[in-house]
Each structure stands twice: as C-alpha cells, then as structure tokens.
C-alpha positions in Angstrom: -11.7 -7.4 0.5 -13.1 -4.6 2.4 -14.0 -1.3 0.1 -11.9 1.6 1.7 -8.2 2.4 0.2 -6.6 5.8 0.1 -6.5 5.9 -3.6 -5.8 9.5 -4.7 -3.2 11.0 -7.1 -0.4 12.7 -5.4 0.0 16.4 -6.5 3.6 16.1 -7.0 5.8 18.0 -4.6 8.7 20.4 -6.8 10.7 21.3 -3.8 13.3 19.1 -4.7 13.5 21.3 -8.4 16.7 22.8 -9.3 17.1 26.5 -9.1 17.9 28.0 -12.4 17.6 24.5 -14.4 16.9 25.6 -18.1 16.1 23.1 -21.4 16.4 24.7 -24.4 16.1 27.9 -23.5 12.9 26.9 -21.5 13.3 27.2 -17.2 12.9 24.2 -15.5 9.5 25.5 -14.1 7.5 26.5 -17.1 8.4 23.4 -18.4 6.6 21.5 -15.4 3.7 23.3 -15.5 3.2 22.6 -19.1 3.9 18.8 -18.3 0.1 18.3 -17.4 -1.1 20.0 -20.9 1.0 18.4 -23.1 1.2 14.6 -21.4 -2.0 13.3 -22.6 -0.8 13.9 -26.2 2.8 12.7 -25.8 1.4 9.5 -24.0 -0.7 8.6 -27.4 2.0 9.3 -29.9 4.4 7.5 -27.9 2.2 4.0 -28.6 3.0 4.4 -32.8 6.5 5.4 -32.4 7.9 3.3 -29.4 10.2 1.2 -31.0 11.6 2.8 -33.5 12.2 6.2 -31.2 15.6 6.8 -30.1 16.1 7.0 -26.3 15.3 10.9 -24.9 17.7 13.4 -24.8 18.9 15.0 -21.5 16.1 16.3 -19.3 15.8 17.8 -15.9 14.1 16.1 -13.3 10.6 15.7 -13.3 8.3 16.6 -10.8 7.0 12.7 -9.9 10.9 11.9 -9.6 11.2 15.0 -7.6 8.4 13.5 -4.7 9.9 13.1 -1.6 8.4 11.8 1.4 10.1 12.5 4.7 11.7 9.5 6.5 12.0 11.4 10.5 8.8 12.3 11.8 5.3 11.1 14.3 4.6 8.1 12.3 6.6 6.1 9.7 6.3 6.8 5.9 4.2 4.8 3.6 1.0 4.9 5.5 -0.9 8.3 4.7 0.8 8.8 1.4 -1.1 8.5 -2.0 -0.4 5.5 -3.7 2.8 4.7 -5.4 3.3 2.9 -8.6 5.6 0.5 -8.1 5.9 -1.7 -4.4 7.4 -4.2 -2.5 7.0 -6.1 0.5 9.4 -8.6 2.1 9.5 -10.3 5.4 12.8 -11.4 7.5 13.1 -14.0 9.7 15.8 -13.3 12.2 18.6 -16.6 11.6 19.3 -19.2 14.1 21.3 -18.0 17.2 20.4 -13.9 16.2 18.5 -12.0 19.1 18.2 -8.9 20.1 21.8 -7.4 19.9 21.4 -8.2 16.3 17.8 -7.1 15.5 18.8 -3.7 16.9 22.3 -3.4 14.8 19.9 -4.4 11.8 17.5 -2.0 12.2 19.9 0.6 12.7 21.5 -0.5 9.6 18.1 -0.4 7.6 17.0 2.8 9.0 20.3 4.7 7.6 19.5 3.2 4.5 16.1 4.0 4.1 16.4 7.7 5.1 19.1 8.2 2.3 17.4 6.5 -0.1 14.5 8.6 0.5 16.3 11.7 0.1 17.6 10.2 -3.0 20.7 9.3 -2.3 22.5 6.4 -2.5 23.4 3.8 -0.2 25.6 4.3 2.5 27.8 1.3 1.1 28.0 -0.6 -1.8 25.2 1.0 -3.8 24.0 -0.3 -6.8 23.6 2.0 -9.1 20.4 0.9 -9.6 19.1 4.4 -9.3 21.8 7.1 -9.8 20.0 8.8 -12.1 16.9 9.4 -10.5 15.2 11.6 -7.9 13.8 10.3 -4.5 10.3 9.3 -7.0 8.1 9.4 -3.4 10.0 6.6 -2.1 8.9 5.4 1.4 10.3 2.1 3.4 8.1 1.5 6.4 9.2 -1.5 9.2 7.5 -3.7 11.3 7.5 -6.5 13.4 5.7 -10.1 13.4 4.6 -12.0 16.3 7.5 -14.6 16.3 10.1 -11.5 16.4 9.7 -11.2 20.1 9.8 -14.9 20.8 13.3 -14.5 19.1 14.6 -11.4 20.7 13.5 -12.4 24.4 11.0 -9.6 24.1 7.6 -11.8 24.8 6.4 -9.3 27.9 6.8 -5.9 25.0 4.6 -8.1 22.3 1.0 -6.2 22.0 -1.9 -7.9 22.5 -2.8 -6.3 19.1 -0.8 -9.4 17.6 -3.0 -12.3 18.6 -3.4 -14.5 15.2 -5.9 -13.4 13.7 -9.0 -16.0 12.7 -9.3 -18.2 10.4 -12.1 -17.1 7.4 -13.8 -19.6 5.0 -12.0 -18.0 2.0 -8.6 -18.8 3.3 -6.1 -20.9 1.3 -3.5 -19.2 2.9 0.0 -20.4 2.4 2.4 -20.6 5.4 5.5 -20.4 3.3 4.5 -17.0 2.3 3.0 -15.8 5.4 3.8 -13.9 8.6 8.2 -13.2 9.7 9.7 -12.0 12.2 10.2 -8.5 10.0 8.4 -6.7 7.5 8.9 -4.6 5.2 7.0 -2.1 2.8 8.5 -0.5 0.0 6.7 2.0 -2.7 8.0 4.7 -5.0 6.4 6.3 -8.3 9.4 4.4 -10.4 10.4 0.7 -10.6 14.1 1.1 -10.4 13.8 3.6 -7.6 11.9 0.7 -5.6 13.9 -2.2 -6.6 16.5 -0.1 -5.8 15.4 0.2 -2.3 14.5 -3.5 -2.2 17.7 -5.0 -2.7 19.5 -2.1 -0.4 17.4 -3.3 2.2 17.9 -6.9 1.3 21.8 -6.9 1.1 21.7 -5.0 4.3 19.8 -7.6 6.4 23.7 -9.6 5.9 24.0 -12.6 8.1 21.6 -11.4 10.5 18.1 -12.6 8.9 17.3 -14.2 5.6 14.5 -13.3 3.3 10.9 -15.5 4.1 9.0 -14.0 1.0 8.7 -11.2 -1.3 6.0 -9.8 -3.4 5.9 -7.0 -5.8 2.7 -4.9 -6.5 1.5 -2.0 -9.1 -0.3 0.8 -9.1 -1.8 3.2 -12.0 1.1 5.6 -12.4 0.4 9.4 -11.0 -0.5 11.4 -14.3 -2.1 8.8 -15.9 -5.5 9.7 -16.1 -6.8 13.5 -17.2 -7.4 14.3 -13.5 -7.0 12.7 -10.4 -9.0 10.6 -8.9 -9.3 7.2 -7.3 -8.0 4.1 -8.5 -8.9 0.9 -10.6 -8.2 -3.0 -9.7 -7.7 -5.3 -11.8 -11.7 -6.5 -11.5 -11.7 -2.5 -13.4 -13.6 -1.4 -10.1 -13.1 1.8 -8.7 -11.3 0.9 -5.5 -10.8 3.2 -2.1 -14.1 5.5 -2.4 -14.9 4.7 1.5 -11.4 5.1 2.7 -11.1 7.6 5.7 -9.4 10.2 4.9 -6.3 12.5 7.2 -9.1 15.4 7.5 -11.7 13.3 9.4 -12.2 14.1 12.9 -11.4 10.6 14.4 -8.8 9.4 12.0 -5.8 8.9 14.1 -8.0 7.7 16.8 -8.7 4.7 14.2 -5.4 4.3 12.5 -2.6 5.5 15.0 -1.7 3.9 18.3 -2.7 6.8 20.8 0.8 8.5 22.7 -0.9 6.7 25.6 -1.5 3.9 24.7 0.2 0.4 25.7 2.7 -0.8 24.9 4.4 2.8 25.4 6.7 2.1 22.5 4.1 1.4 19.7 3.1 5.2 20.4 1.8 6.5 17.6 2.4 3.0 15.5 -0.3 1.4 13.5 -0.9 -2.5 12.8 -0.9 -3.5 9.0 -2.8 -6.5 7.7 -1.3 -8.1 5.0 -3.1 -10.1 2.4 -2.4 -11.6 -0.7 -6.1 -12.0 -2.5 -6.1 -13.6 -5.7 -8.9 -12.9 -8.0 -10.8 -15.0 -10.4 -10.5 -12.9 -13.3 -11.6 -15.8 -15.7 -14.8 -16.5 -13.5 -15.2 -12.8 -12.8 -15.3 -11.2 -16.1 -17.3 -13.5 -17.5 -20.5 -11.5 -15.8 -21.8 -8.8 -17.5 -21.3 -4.8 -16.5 -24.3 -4.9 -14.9 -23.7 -8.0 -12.8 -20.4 -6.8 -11.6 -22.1 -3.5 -10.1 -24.8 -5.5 -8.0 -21.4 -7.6 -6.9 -20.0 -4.2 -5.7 -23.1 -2.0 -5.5 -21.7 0.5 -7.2 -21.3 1.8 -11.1 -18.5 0.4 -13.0 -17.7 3.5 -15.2 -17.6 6.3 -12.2 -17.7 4.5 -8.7 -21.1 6.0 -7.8 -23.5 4.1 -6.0 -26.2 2.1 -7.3 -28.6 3.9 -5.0 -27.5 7.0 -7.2 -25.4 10.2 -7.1 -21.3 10.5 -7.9 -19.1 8.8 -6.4 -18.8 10.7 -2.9 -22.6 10.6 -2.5 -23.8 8.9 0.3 -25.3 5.8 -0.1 -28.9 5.1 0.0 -29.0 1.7 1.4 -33.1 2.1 1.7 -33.6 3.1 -1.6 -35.7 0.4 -3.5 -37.1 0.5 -7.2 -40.4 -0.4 -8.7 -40.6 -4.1 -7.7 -39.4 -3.0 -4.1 -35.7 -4.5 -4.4 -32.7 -2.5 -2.9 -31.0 -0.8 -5.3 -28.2 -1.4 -3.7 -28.1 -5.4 -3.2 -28.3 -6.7 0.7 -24.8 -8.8 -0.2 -22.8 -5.6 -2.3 -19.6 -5.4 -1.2 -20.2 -1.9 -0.8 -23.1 -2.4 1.7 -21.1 -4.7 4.1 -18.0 -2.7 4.5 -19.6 0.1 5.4 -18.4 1.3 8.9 -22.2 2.0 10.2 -22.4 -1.9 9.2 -19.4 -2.9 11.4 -19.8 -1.4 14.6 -18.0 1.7 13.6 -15.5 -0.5 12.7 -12.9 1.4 9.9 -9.8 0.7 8.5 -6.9 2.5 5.5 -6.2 0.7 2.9 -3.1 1.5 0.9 -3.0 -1.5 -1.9 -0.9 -2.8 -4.7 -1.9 -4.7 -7.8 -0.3 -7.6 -8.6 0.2 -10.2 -11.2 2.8 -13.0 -11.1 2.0 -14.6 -14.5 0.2 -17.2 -16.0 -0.7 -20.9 -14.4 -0.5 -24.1 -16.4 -3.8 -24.1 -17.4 -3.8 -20.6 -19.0 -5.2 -18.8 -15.5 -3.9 -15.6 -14.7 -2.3 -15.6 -10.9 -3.3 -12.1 -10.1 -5.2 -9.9 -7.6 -4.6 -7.7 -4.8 -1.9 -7.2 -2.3 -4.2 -5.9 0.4 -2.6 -3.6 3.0 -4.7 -2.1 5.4 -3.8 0.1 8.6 -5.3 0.3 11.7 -5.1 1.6 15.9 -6.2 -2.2 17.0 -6.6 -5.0 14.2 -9.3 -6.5 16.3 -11.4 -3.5 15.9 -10.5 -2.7 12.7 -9.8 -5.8 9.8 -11.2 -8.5 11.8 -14.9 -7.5 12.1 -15.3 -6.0 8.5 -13.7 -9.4 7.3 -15.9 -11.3 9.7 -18.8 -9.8 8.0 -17.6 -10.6 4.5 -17.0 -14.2 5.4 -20.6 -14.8 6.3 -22.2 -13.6 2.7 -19.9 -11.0 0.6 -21.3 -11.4 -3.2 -17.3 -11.1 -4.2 -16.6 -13.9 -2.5 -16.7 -16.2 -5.4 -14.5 -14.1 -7.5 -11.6 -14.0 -4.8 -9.2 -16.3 -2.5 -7.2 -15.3 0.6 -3.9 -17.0 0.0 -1.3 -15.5 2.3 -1.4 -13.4 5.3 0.6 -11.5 7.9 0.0 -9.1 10.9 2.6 -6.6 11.7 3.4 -3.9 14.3 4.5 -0.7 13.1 6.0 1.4 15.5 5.6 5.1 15.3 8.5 7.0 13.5 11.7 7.7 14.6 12.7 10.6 15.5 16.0 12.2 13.9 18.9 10.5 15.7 16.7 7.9 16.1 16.4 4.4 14.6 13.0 2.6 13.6 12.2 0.5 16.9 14.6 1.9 18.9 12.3 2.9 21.7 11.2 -1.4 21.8 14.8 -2.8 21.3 16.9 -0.5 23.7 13.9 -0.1 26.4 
C-alpha cells in the first residue's frame, strides 16, 4: 500500500452560487463565508440534539454542494481532484454477442449522462430523483477500459502494452469474481445521494449492452471536517498521501499522463489506474501500541511527520540514527520503501477511498482501503513500488490484497466528443 495519495481538502468552488440569494435578511455570500467560523460549533451541538431536532428549514445551497468539476477537457475528471467523500467503482462486462457498435453507443450514452450529472442536472431520461435537490457536490465519473474489452470489441491491435497483467505478489488473496471487466468506472462526489445518484444513472444506462461484474463503495473524511485542511486519515488512523506528487511538480504529467505522443495515439493524455481492494487487519493492527504503529509507517501517528523528525512535509532523514546507532526511521517503514529515490524514480497518484462492508461471522471487521492509483505506464509506476513492498513492507502483516484491476483511461473528451471516441471510431 504504497504511501503517496492526493489527500488535500478542496477549497470549495462558489461559482455555481446564486446571484442575489438572501436567508433571513442575510446574502447568500456573507452567509458562506461565516460557514467556516460557525461549523465547528454547529457540528458539536448537533451530537446532543440529533434526534429530537426537527429537519432544517429552507437553505440556499452550500458551497461543497455548489463544487463542480468540469466533465470536457485534456484529461478526464476524477484524477487530480481532491478527494471526495463519498465513491463508487463498478466494472462492466460487455454481454454475449455485444462488440464494438455497442460499446460505442454505450459510451456515448454514459458520457451524456455523466456531463449532466456533473453540471447538476438530471438525467437525460428517466431520472431518479435521487438528487433533485442538490448541487453538482464535486461530482466526477471517470471511464476506462480492461484488458478483455478489446478481445470483445475486435480491437486487440489498439490494446496498450501498458495492460499486460500485472504480477502476482505474496499478499494476494485476490478474488477473480471481483476483479478486472471489460469497463470501469469511478464515481466520487462530496454527498452520498449525489453519488449514488450517479451510480445507478450510469448503471440503468449500461441497458442490455453489458451487465454489472462488481461494485464497491468507498469514504472519505468529508471536506470541512477538520479546523483546517489538511491531509487525510485511514482507517489504521495514519495520515495517508504525505508523499503524493502533487500538479505543481515539474515532472508530474510526465509520470501520471500518457504523453500527446505517445502510443497508442488515442490514450493521449490518458492515465492507467490500478485498482485494489486491501483489507486491513484492524483487530491485529490496533492491538500494537502508538509507538509500534509509527516504526510500521515511520512516521508520527498524531501529525504525519517523520520519525527522523520535522512536520510533516519535512524531508525525511533516512541516515539519521539515535544513541544506540538504530535508524530512526526503521529499514522496513512503509514510509522508507515507497519513497521514489527507493524505486528507481518510480512514482505514482493515489486518490483512495475508505471502505467498510460490515462485520464477518466471527466479529472481524471487513474493512480497508480501496486503493486507486494513477500513473503514465503501470510498469513503471505501481509495479516496482509494490515489488518492493512484497519483499519486506513492516505493514504487511496488517493488510491483504483481495481484488484487483488494471484500467486504461483515455484522455478526456473534448466537447462534442464522447469518452473513447478517438479508440472506438478510429
């Protein structure tokens, strides 16, 4: 479970706010920009007063529902975007007999969806309701495509190299049922109904053409609900995306994007997206103490800084020993062996979800991570950092690998344009 994940709060984008809105004789704006003063304080009397409160009175819309990420443009949505509260992914397999004629009508269809939905509105047909009365909430559908889709679309010579199957690792349980498809898809917004919304848009559009292979539905600490941003917890309570690259680095599309040049010509500007589902041994894990889990990580538990010292962005010491002459920062921390100048270079964006799909038989919880990682070439990017891990992680232990997919994510489409167009009508 490599270290990097871009992790940050969104700052919430107002565009979408109503000109002229008033509440109570207060605008629409100043009532926003007290939001941030006042929510700490509404959050903790809401606890005592929860059930017996009546439901709220008419308000404008917020600024997290007002969020909107923009569907047309160089790369697809959901990839650089902060984390969202609430996700789902679902893969596709095409049915028997469908092909490529098919996969292309589908694809339009889900692409006209998805760009309304984003600019909160509703479905083109037969919309649920689900989310009438909210804004767009950040909402971002991304597409991709599995190795078996160009088997079934006649499209073998267009498949990218990029999509070999990746190896097998020694903490793999992985379950085929819930593993790989012919499509994915990601969906995140910053409200539940807002994504399930989404989800069963996109579902009830797939229609005869391909049937669902599995589905999983992840979490994230909502936006505003800490005093300030900053990066986000797992369920383990670690800080988790410190490392990630980040959009202002120099060589960040060169390690995340699919150069304009590159090959094939119509995964310009794509990405590839691991997909794993990583339980975690909470029972096991949080049986060690605080101090124990940071030599795990190799960082401190309360602030994400490492154990060779500093905050949380400080660089870390990996030579720094103490009195008896023992790294500081252990020689199997997670920390230490996902570090890119420990990998070749090698770098990749994570963009998780949190998930937990309730308790086993004998009382364990059957949660973890859905890991989600982007990268130019997954060969260069998951497969040595995991490679690494797999030979002596310290965290190792405390997690299992039990489903797994590799997608291709073509670069966005352009308006007029539908996601894959540039592959399916090549």
């Amino acid at each position: 479970m490599p270290e990097q994940s871009l992790s940050q709060v969104r700052t919430p984008d107002t565009s979408a706010a109503e000109p002229g809105a008033r509440t109570s004789g207060v605008s629409r704006r100043a009532l926003l920009g007290t939001a941030g003063a006042t929510g700490l304080a509404l959050g903790a009397a809401g606890g005592a007063v929860g059930y017996a409160a009546a439901p709220a009175g008419a308000t404008p819309l917020t600024a997290l529902g007002a969020g909107r990420a923009m569907f047309h443009g160089k790369h697809q949505p959901g990839i650089t975007e902060g984390l969202q509260a609430r996700g789902h992914l679902v893969a596709f397999d095409l049915v028997p007999g469908a092909g490529r004629k098919e996969a292309a009508a589908l694809l339009r269809r889900w692409s006209v969806t998805a760009e309304r939905l984003m600019a909160g509105e509703p479905a083109p047909h037969d919309d649920t309701d689900v989310a009438r009365d909210a804004g767009p909430s950040s909402l971002t559908v991304t597409f991709g495509f599995g190795r078996s889709f160009f088997d079934r679309t006649g499209l073998r010579k267009q498949r990218p190299a990029a999509l070999d199957p990746l190896p097998d690792f020694s903490s793999d349980r992985i379950d085929k049922a819930r593993s790989d498809g012919d499509l994915w898809v990601q969906i995140g917004a910053d409200d539940a109904l807002v994504a399930f919304h989404a989800l069963r848009a996109i579902q009830k559009d797939a229609g005869s053409a391909a049937r669902v292979r599995w589905q999983m539905n992840g979490f994230n600490r909502s936006p505003g609900a800490t005093a300030h941003p900053m990066t986000a917890r797992n369920l383990m309570g670690q800080l988790d995306g410190t490392g990630n690259p980040k959009p202002s680095d120099g060589d960040f599309e060169k390690r995340i994007f699919v150069p304009a040049s590159g090959e094939p010509a119509w995964m310009a500007n794509g990405s590839y997206a691991v997909v794993r589902r990583i339980r975690m041994l909470l029972d096991d894990w949080e049986k060690l103490s605080t101090t124990a889990q940071e030599q795990v990580i190799g960082r401190r538990k309360a602030d994400g800084a490492p154990l060779s010292g500093g905050t949380e962005t400080t660089p870390m010491d990996l030579e720094k020993a103490d009195a008896k002459g023992d790294y500081l920062v252990p020689l199997n921390a997670h920390a230490r062996i996902t570090r890119p100048d420990r990998n070749g270079g090698a770098a990749m964006l994570r963009r998780p979800f949190s998930y937990h799909d309730g308790i086993d038989a004998d009382g364990t919880p059957d949660a973890g991570l859905l890991f989600i990682c982007w990268q130019a070439d997954p060969l260069r990017g998951f497969v040595p950092v995991q490679r690494k891990l797999d030979r002596g992680d310290a965290l190792s232990p405390f997690i299992r690998h039990e489903a797994s997919g590799l997608f291709a994510v073509p670069g966005g489409a352009a308006k007029g344009e539908y996601v894959g167009q540039r592959l399916l009508e090549g």
